[in-house]
Structure formats: C-alpha cells, structure tokens
C-alpha positions in Angstrom: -36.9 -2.1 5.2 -35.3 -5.7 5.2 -32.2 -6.0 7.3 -30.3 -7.1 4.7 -31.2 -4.4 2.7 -30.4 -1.8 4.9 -26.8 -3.6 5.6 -26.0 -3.1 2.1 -26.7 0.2 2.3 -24.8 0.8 4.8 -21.7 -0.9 3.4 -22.2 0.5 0.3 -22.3 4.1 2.3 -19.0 3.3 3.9 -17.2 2.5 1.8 -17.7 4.6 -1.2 -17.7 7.3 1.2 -14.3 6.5 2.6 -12.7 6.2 -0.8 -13.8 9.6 -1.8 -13.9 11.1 1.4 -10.3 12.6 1.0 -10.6 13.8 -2.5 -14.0 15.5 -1.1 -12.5 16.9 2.0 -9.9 19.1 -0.2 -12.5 19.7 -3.3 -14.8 21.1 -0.8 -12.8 23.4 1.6 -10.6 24.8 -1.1 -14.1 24.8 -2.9 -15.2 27.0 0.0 -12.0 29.6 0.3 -12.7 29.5 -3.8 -16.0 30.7 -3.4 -14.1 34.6 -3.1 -12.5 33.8 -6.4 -12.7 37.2 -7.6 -11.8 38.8 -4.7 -9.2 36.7 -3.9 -7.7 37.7 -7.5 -7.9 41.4 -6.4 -6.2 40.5 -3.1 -3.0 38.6 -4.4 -1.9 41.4 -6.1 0.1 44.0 -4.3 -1.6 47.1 -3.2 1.5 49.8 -1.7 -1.5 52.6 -1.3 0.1 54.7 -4.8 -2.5 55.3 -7.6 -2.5 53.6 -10.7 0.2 54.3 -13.1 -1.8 55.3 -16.1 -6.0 56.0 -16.1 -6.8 54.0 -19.0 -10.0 53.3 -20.8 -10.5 49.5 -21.5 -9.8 50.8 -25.3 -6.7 52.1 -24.7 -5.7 49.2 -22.7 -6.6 46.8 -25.8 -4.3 49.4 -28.1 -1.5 49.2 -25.7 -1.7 45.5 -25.3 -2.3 44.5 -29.2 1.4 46.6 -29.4 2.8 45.2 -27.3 1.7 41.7 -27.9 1.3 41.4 -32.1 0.5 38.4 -31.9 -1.9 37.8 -29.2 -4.5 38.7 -31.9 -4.0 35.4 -33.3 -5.2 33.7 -30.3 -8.4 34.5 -27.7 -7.4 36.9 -25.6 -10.1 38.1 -22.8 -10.7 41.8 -21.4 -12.2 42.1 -17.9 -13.9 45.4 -16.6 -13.7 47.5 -13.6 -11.9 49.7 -11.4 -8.7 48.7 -13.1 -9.2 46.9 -16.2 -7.2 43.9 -17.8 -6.7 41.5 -20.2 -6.0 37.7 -19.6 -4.3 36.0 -22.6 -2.6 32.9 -23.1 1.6 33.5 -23.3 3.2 31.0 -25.5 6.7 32.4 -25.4 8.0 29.5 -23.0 7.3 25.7 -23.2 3.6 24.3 -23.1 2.9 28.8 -22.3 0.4 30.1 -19.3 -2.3 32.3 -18.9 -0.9 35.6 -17.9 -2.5 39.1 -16.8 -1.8 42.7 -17.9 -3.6 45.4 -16.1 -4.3 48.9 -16.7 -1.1 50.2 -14.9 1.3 47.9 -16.7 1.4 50.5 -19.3 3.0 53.7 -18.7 2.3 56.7 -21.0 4.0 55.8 -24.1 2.1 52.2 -23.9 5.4 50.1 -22.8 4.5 47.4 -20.7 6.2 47.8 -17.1 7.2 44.8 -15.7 5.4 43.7 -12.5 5.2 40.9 -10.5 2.1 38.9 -10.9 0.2 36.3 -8.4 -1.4 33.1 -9.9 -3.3 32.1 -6.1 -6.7 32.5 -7.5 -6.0 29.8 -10.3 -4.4 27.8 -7.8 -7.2 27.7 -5.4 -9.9 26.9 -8.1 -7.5 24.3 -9.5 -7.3 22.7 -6.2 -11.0 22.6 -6.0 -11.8 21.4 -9.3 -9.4 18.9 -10.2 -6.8 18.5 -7.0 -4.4 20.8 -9.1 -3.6 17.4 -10.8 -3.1 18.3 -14.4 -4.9 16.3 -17.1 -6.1 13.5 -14.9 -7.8 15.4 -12.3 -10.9 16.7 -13.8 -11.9 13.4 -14.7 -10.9 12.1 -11.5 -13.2 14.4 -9.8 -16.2 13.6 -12.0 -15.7 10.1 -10.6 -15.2 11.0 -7.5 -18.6 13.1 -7.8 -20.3 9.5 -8.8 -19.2 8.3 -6.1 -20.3 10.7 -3.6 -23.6 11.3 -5.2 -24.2 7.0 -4.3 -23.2 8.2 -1.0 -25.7 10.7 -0.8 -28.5 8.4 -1.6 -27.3 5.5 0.4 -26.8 7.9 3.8 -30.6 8.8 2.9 -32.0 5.2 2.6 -29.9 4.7 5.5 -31.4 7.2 8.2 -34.9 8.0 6.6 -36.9 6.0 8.5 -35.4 7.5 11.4 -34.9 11.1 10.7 -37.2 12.4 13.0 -35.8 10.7 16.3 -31.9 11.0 15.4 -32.4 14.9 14.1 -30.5 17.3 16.4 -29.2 14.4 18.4 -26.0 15.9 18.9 -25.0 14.5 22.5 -23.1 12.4 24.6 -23.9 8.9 24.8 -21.1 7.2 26.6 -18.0 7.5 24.0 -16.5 9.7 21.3 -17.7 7.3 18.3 -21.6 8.2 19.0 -20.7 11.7 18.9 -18.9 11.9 15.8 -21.4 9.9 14.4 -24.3 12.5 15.4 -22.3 15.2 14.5 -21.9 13.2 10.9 -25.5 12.4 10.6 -26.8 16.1 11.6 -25.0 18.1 9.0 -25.4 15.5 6.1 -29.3 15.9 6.6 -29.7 19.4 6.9 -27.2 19.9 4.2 -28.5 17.2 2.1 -30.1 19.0 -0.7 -26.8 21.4 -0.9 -24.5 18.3 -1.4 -27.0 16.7 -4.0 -27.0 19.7 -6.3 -22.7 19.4 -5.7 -22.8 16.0 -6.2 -25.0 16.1 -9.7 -23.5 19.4 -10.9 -19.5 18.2 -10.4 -20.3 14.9 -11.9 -21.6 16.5 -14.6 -19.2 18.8 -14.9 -16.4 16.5 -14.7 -17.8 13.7 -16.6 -18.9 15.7 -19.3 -15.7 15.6 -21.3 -15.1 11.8 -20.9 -18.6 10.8 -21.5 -19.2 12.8 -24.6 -15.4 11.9 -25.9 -16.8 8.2 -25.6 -20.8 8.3 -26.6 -19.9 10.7 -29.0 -17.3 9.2 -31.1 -19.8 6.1 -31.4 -22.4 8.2 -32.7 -21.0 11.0 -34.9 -17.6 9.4 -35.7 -15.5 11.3 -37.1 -17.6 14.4 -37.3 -18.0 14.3 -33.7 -15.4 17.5 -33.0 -17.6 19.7 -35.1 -20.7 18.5 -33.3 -19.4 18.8 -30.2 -18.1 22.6 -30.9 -21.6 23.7 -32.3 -23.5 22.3 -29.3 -21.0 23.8 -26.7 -19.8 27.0 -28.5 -21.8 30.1 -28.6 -20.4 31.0 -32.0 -17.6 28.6 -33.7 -14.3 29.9 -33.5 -13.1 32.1 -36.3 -9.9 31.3 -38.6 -8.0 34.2 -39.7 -8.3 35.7 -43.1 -4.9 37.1 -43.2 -6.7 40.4 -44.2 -6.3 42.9 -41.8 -9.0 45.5 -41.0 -9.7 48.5 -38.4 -12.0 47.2 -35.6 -14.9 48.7 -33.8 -14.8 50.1 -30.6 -14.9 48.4 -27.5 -17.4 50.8 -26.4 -19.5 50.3 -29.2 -19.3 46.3 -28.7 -21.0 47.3 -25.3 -23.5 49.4 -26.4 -24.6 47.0 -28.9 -24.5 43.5 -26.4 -27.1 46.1 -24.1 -29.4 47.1 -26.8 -30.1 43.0 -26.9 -29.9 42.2 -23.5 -31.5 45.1 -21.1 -30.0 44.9 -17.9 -26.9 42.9 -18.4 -24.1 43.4 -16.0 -21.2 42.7 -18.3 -18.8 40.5 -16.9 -16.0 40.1 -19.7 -15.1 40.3 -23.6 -13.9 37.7 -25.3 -11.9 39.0 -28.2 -11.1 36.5 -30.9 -8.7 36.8 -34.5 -8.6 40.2 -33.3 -7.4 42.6 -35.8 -8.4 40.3 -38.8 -11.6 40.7 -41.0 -13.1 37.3 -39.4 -12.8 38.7 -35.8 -15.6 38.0 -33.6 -16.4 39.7 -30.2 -17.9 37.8 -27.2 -19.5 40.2 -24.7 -20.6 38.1 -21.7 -22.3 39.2 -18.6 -24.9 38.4 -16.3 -28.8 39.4 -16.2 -29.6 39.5 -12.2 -32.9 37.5 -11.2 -32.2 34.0 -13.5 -30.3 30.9 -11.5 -29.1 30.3 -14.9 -28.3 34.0 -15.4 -25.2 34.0 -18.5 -25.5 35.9 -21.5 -23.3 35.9 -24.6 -24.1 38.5 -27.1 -21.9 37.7 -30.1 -20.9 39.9 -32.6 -18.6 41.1 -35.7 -15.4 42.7 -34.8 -14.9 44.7 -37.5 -18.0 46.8 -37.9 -20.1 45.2 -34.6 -22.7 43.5 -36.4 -25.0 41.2 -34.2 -24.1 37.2 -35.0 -26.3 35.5 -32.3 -27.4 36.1 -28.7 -27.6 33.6 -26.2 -29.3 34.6 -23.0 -32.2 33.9 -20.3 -35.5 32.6 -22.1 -32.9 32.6 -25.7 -31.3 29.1 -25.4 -30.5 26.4 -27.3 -31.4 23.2 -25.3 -27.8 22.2 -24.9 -26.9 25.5 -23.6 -30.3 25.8 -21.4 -29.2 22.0 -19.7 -25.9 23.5 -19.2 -25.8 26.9 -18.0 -28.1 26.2 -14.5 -25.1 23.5 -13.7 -22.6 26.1 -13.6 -24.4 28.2 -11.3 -25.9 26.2 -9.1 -22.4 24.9 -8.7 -20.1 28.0 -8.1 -23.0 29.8 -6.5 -23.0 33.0 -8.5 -26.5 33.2 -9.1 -27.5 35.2 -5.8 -25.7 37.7 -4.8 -23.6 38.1 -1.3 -25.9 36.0 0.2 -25.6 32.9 -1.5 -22.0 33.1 -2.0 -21.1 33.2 2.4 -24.2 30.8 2.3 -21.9 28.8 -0.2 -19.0 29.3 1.7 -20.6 28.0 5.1 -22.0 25.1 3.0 -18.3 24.4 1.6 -16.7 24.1 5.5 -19.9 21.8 6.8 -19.3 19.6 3.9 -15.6 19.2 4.7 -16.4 18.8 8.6 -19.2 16.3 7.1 -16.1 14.0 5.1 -13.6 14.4 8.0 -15.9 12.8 10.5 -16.9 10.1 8.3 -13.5 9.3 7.6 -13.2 9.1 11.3 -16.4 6.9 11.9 -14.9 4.8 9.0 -11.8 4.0 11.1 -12.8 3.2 14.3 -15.8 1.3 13.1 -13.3 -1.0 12.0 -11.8 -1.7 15.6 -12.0 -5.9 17.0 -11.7 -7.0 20.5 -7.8 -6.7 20.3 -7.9 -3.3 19.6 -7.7 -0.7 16.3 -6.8 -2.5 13.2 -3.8 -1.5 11.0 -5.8 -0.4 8.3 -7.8 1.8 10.6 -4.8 3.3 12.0 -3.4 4.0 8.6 -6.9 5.3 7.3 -7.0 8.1 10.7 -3.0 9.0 10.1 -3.8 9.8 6.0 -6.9 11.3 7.1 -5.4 13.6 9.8 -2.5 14.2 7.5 -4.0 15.3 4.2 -6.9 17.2 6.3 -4.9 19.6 8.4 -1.8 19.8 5.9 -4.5 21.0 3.2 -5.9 23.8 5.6 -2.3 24.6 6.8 -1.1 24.6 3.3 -3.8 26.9 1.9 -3.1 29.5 4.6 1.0 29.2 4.1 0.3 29.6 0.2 -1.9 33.2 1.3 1.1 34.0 3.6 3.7 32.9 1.1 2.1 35.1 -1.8 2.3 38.0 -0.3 5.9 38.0 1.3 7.2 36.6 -1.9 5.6 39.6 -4.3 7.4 41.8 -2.1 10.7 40.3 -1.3 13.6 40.5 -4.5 12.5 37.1 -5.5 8.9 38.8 -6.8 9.6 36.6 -9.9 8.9 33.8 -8.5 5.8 34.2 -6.6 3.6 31.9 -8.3 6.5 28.9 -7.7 7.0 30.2 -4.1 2.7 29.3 -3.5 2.3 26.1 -4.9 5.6 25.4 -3.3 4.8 26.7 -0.1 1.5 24.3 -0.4 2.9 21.2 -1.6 5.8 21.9 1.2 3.3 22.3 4.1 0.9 19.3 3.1 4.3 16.6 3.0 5.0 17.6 6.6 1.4 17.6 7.7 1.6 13.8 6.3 4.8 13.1 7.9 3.8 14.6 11.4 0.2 12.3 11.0 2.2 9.1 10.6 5.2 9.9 13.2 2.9 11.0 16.1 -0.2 9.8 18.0 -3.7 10.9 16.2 -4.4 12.9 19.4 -1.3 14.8 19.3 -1.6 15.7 16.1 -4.6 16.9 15.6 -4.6 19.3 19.4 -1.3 20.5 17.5 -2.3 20.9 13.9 -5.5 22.5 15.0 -3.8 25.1 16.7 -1.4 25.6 14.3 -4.1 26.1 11.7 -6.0 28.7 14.2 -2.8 30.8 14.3 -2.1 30.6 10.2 -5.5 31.6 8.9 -5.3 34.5 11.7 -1.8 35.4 10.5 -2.6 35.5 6.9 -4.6 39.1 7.2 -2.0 40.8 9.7 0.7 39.5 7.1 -0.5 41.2 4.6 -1.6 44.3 6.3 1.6 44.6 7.6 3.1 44.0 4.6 1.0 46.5 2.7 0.0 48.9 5.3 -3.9 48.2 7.3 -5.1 51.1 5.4 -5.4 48.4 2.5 -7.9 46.9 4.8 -10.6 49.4 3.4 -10.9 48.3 0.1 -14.0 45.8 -0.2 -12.1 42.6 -2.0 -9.5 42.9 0.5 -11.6 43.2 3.4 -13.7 40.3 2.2 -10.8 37.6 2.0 -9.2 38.5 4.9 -13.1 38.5 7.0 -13.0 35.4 5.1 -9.8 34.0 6.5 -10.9 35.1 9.9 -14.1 33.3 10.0 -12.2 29.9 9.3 -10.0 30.5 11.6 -13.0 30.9 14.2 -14.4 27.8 12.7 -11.4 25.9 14.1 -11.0 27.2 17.3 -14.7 26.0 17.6 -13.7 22.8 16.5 -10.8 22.7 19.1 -13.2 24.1 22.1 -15.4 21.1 21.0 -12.7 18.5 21.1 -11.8 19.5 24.2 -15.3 19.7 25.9 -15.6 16.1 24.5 -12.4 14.7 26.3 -13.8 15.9 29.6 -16.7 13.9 29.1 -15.4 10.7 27.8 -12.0 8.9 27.5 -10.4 9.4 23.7 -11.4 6.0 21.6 -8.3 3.5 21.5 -7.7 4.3 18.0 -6.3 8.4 18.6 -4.0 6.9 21.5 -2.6 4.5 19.1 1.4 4.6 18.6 3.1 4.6 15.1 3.9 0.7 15.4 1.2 -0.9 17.8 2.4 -3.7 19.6 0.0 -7.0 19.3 -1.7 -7.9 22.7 -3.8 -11.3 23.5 -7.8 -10.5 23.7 -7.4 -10.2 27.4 -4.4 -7.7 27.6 -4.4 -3.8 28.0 -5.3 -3.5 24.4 -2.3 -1.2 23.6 1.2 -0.3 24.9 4.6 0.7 23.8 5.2 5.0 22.5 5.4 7.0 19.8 
C-alpha cells in the first residue's frame, strides 16, 4: 500500500473516530446494560415478597382497563403476556402525554385501578442507547454517528491488514503507556470487528432510515409518499374508527387463531387497535425460535377474529424481509441467553475499544513542548463523560429503587433521569478541575463500589429473598459483572504504572504553564 495512502487512512481513522468516539462510548455501554431490557423492566418495579393483588386473566385485565380508560380504545394500546400481565398505552391526560403501564394487580376486585408507583428505567436506558435520551434530534444524530463509525471500521481495517498477523495478541509493554493503549485498542477492534460492523450497518440503518426516506421519498412519491411509506413499513394500515361499536372476540381466541398460522410462535405481545369499534384490528406478535430474523405478526379482525394477513419467517414482503434481520442482529434477540451475555460482553469491549482510542487520539497529539491544549481538553471531556455515564447509570439503578419506596414514590421516574443527568455534570466538573490521573484512580473506584451497591440496595430495600426470582437475579449478576470489569480495568492500570512512568498528558494540571523546548515540560498544580 502507498504511504500516502495509508496516511490518509489513518487520518481519516482518527479523526472520525474521535468525533464519534464519545457518542459511541455511551450508545454502547448503556447499549450493553440495555441488552437486559426486559428484565430490567421486571426489576424496577417494586417487589415487597406479597402476592399479586388480583389473579387476572389477560382478558380480564383488557375489561378492567377498557373501564377504566374509555378512551384508550381510541388509540393503540399494547397487552404484554406473562407471570403478571399488562398493558402499555399512551396517557394523554397531561401535556405532550407518556407511555404508561397498568399491570395485573393494579386492579382490585371490583376492577378499580389502585394507584401504584411506576418506574420508567427500562425506557430510559434504551433511550440513552438509541438516541443519547436527546429527544427529536438524537435518533438521527445517532444514524450519523453510525456513518461515521462504520468509515472508521473500514479505515482501522485498511489500516492494520497488512499487518494483522504480527500485531495480533500483541498486548505488551514496549517502553511507555501509549504503545499499550494502542495494543489494547488494536486487539479488541480486530477480534470484535465483524460484531461492530453488523452495529455499525444496522444503527445506521436504523437511524438513517427516517431521514433518508423523509428526503428520497418526498422526491419520488410526492405527496403520496405518507401512504407509501405506511404500506411498506406497516404490517396492516392503521384502522379509523367507524363510530359503531361492537362486542369483540376474545383475547384467547386472537391467540388460538395467530398459532393455527404460525406453529410454534412464542407470542411476545398484542397490539390492540380502535378497540371496541367495528374497524378494530388485533396485532398478535411473537417470535418463531430458529430464524435471525425471527418476528411474526399475525393480523387479524377484532370483532369476530378473522385472519387479515400474516407476516412471518419465509412470508415477507421484501421491505419487511430487508428490515426485520436489522432489528435482530442489532438488539441480539435472535439466540437465546447466549447471544444476549455474548451481546452484553460485546457492548463493554466496544466501549473499552472508543475509550482507548479517545485516549490514543490525545496523546498522539503531544509536540516537543509537551501535551497540547486541545489534547488536554479532548482527555478531560473524555474522562468526564466516560466515568460520569457509568457512575450515572448505576446512581439512576440506586436512585429508582430508594425513590419507589420513599413518600416521594411519585416521582421516581424524575428522581432517575435526575439522579443521571446530576451524576454525569459532576463527573465533567471533577475531569476538568483535577489531574487525568486522579480522576480516573478515583472515578474508577467510585464506579467499582456503585455498580456493587446497586444489588445490596435493592436487596436491602426489598428483602434478598427477592434475589430468587430469575429477572432480578439476572440484572443484579449483570451489575456485578461490570463492576468486576472495572476493578480489572483498575488492576490493569495499576500493573501498568509499575512498569512505565504515566504519559505527560494524565499529569497535566487544569491550566498548564508554557515551558521553552528545553524545560521540564510541565510544572505548576491542580
């Protein structure tokens, strides 16, 4: 390869991967702790060891909600399945409304609805992976950001290729800190490469979609692009209410019907829509093991459960058959246990993998005279948005469950995103007020001790015995294991101090004080 060539390549893997590196970093370890997304939604809310209020049927639960909620019908409104069933819906009783969650045992005997506390961590995690919980903008800023990290990918190939064989597994000393973070970088970028490229294609897709078929398809349908766009997404166009009312069919007759189409399906939700009127239409979705691209939608009448249309494995349209492999290869939901802690391992590697070259990125950019000022202030924002996203994801675990059972239970969902934002400002401030060593054998620590305490919190809070149901015992495993991943992180920073002196640039103060090329290099204090 010509030197030139390669040069480019390099700069173009650099810097595209510093700009995105950031973003990256929290898509991909809140994309890991996401990766018990279900779980996680079991776990937030509060288990006191009493049994459920009322042993309802998921038809009962429908009947109690539709009377308590007349007009929920009017809008989707979506039943989950399982040990204790319950509807998600969307409440539009205050401002822009929310997505709320009634369960089984919000419902006493005479079908009122109890009031009860309710957590919103799961959505916050999964907004934090998918779009930096920035509303509007962030989905489309992550689709970019995708871009951009899939040019990394293929750059950072080009780049160490040709010497792949020599360089693999070359994680050692070789007289300073730089070479090792740079070993460290290049081994888990290669061995994770074909993980990150299916990330990289399937979040640019994902997040670009919208943008790029707002743009292409306005040029090319006009103004009939809405309704082209719905019938190529949708698996049944949305109904509009007849004003009639009618009796539906059951729910366990939907069910029966959705399995007589697809054998084997492992239902995952209904999607109920104009419920109540004649034009209602029932969307039972679920999964058929053995298929990457494993989603099903059986659609059907709601009045009498007539068939509409089945989508499924080997029954696709083509725009549904491009689409529905993306989503699984992405969220990992297509094999089982093992892929999703595969997944999760995946997730943390790729954050360690943005981290380092975030680091490489700054002190690469070091002179004679010592670190620059734009390295410094790349390290500090690095350090600072790094640990006070991991900090701030534990705190908002720890927050959750003190505030759902303290008097302010109202205010839970405030108290975790608050808790979050609260932790990641002083992680910021601590990056940029104290030397990069300091803060990071601090934050480390710190970070060690949060994601251990988040599982004693809430088995003291809730008593250990909660410890034996699966989803509880998987997050807090979960929680565990990262907080072994830092300590290992810690032992290694440590084992690589002994062995060589720190690079100028994590001894750095906050305001470094200019030195000719034949001084110390740097002096003054924090």
């Amino acid at each position: 390869m010509r030197a030139e060539t390669l040069r480019r390549h390099i700069d173009l893997h650099g810097w595209v991967g510093m700009i995105s590196g950031l973003a990256l970093f929290v898509a991909f370890f809140a994309g890991a702790v996401n990766m018990f997304h279900h779980e996680i939604g079991h776990w937030q809310e509060p288990h006191n060891g009493a049994v459920a209020s009322a042993d309802l049927d998921m038809q009962v639960l429908v009947d109690h909600f539709t009377a308590a909620h007349p007009d929920a019908g009017a809008s989707p409104f979506y039943l989950i399945p399982g040990d204790q069933p319950s509807i998600m819906w969307f409440d539009k009783s205050q401002g822009a409304g929310a997505w709320q969650t009634t369960y089984a045992d919000d419902f006493a005997g005479t079908g009122a609805a109890a009031p009860r506390p309710h957590s919103g961590l799961d959505t916050f995690i999964d907004e934090l992976h998918y779009q930096l919980s920035l509303p509007m903008v962030g989905l489309y800023l992550m689709g970019i950001v995708s871009v951009l990290y899939g040019a990394a990918l293929i750059s950072g190939l080009v780049i160490h290729w040709p010497k792949l064989k020599k360089e693999f597994f070359a994680l050692r000393h070789q007289g300073n800190l730089r070479r090792y973070w740079k070993n460290l970088h290049n081994l888990v970028g290669v061995i994770s490469f074909p993980f990150h490229l299916i990330f990289a294609v399937t979040g640019a897709a994902m997040g670009c979609f919208a943008l790029l078929s707002l743009v292409l398809g306005t040029l090319v349908f006009g103004p009939q692009m809405q309704g082209v766009m719905a019938k190529a997404t949708q698996a049944w166009p949305a109904p509009e209410a007849s004003g009639e009312k009618v009796t539906m069919a059951g729910i366990d007759e939907y069910i029966a019907a959705a399995r007589a189409q697809v054998p084997g399906m492992e239902l995952q939700w209904i999607g109920l829509e104009q419920y109540g009127d004649r034009n209602a239409v029932i969307d039972v979705a679920g999964s058929v093991p053995g298929f990457v691209a494993h989603h099903s939608h059986v659609m059907l009448r709601g009045d009498n459960g007539a068939l509409l249309t089945v989508t499924r494995p080997g029954a696709r349209s083509f725009n549904h058959a491009a689409l529905s492999p993306i989503y699984s290869l992405h969220f990992g939901d297509y094999g089982g246990l093992l892929v999703q802690l595969l997944y999760f391992v995946l997730g943390l590697l790729g954050a360690l993998l943005f981290f380092s070259g975030n680091v490489l990125w700054s002190e690469r950019r070091t002179d004679r005279r010592g670190p620059s000022r734009s390295a410094a202030v790349m390290l500090r924002l690095t350090l600072g948005v790094t640990f006070g996203v991991m900090a701030g994801i534990a705190v908002s675990f720890i927050a959750s469950k003190v505030a759902i059972h303290s008097p302010w239970s109202a205010a839970v969902v405030m108290a975790e995103k608050g808790a979050f934002l609260v932790t990641l400002m002083i992680g910021v401030l601590c990056a940029f007020r104290f030397r990069p060593l300091a803060t990071t054998r601090w934050w480390l620590r710190l970070n060690v001790l949060l994601y251990l305490a988040v599982p004693l919190v809430q088995g003291a809070l809730e008593g250990f015995g909660s410890w034996s149901d699966p989803d509880v015992l998987m997050v807090n495993a979960a929680m565990v294991a990262i907080a072994i991943s830092l300590a290992a992180v810690d032992a290694l920073r440590l084992r690589r101090l002994r062995r060589a002196a720190a690079h100028p640039l994590w001894e750095m103060p906050v305001r470094p004080v200019p030195v000719s090329p034949g001084g110390a290099g740097l002096v003054g204090g924090d």
